[in-house]
C-alpha angles and dihedrals in degrees: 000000000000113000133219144196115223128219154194120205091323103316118111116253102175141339112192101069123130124217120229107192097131116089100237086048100045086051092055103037111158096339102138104006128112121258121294106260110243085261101052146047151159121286103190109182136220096020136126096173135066125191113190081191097146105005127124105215147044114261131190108234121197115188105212116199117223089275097048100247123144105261099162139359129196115180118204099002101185128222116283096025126100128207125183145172122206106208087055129113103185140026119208113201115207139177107273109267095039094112103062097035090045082040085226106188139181111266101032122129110222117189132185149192140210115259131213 
């Protein structure tokens, strides 16, 4: 899997984050793998819907429209539960807590980059 740093206006966010853009990698998502660290994360592209069907633990989950920018943000969104957000392109899943560390809000652009 390819991983990114993430940024806001300029500053680094985080840098440990994976991208899932391939079928087989967006359906999995993060479904038997440990916890995000604080500095990294899941892009899945494209994507507008989460299901936490299966997993172990809460996760932050920021949808992302084509642009970047901050449609929607659910913080601590527990195991067996969905959340979506039709106009989104992406979903980044993030450790719980994230969003208000990171202050993740509606309406901010996020860009990112692949790193080597």
């Amino acid at each position: 899997m390819k991983r990114l740093a993430v940024y806001h206006e300029g500053q680094l966010l985080l840098d440990r984050v994976e991208l899932a853009d391939r079928a087989w990698q967006r359906m999995r998502g993060l479904l038997f793998r440990p916890c995000p660290e604080a500095d990294g994360g899941l892009l899945i592209r494209p994507c507008n819907s989460v299901h936490m069907f299966g997993m172990r633990y809460p996760l932050d989950v920021v949808f992302l429209d084509r642009q970047g920018i901050i449609l929607r943000a659910i913080e601590g969104l527990r195991p067996w539960r969905a959340a979506w957000a039709p106009r989104a392109h992406a979903a980044l899943e993030l450790a719980a807590g994230s969003i208000a560390r990171l202050q993740l809000e509606g309406g901010m652009q996020l860009t990112w980059q692949e790193v080597a």
